[in-house]
N, C-alpha and C positions, 0 to 999 in steps of 0.2 A: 756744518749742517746741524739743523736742531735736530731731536730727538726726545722723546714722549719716552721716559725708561722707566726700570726699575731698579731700586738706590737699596742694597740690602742693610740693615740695619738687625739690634737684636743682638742675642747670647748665640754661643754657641749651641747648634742643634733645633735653636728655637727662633729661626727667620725672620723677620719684620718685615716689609716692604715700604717704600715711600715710591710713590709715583711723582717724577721730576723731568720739569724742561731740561734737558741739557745739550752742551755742545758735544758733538760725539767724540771730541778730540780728550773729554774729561773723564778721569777715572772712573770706574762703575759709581763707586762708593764718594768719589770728590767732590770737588765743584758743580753744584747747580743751577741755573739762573731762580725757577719756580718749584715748589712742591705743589703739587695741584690735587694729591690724594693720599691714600695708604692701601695695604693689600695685608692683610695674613690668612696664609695658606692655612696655619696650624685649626682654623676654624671651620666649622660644617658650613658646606656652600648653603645651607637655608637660611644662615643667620645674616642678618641683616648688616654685622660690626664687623665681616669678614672684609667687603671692600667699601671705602669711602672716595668719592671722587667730586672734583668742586668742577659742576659742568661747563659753565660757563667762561672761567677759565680754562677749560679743556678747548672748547669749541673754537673760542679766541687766538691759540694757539695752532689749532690745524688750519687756522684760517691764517694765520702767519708763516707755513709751509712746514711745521713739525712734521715731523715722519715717526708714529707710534712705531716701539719694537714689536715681532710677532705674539710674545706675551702680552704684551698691553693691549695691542689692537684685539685680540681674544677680550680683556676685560672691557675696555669700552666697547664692543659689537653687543655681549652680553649682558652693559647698562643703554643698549642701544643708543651710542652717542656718537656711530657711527656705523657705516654697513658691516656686518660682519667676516670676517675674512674665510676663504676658502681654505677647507683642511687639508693638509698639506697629507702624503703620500709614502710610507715609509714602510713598506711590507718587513722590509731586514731587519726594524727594531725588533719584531717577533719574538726574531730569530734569536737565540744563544749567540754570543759571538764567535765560539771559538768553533760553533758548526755553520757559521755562513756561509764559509766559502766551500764547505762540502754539498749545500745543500741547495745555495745561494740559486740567481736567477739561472734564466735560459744562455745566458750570456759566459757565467761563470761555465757551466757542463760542454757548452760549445769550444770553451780554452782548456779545460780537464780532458777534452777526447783525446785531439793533437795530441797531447805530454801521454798520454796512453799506448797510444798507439806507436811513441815513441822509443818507449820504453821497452815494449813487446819486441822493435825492431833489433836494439840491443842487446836485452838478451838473449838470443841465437851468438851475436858476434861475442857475444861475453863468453861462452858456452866453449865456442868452438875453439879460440882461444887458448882455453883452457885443456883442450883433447891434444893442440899442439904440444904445447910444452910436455906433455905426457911424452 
């Protein structure tokens, strides 16, 4: 399957982007049939030299069944060279990770009750237990 990606390039810390046809079977970084643009993030989105993209090789490509990845398809909606995609939904990135599951969905508090209530059930029998051996 093709693929509309992005080819990291660049020093350490300091990113480069190339936008590439590729097969998805190839490395990030590998083999690519097309480079069709560049990206650097390290620049303010008003500048002009942050993304370059050659359209009509883009366009010819999706008309070949390329499938952009979710970052790319974000840069071409945003050179409108395609419709733009729906933002995707992720309330937990918010969140800290190591307080998600304390604090997490309605989901997570409805599996924390059960183990609660469990526990509460225990110790009585832990208690008592303990009065025996006395």
């Amino acid at each position: 399957m093709l693929k509309l990606r992005l080819s990291r390039g660049g020093t350490k810390k300091r990113p480069v982007y190339k936008v590439v046809v590729a097969d998805s079977r190839f490395a990030r970084d590998g083999r690519f049939i097309e480079k069709v643009g560049f990206f650097n993030p390290l620049l303010p989105k008003e500048k002009k030299e942050r993304i370059g993209l050659e359209a009509e090789r883009i366009k010819y490509w999706l008309g070949q069944g390329a499938q952009p990845t979710t970052r790319v398809a974000r840069i071409l909606g945003e050179n409108e060279l395609m419709p733009m995609p729906a933002n995707g939904n992720n309330p937990q990135k918010a969140i800290p990770k190591k307080d998600r599951k304390k604090e997490g969905s309605d989901e997570a508090k409805k599996e924390e009750a059960p183990k609660a209530e469990a526990k509460k059930e225990e110790a009585p029998k832990a208690e008592a237990k303990k009065e025996e051996k006395k």
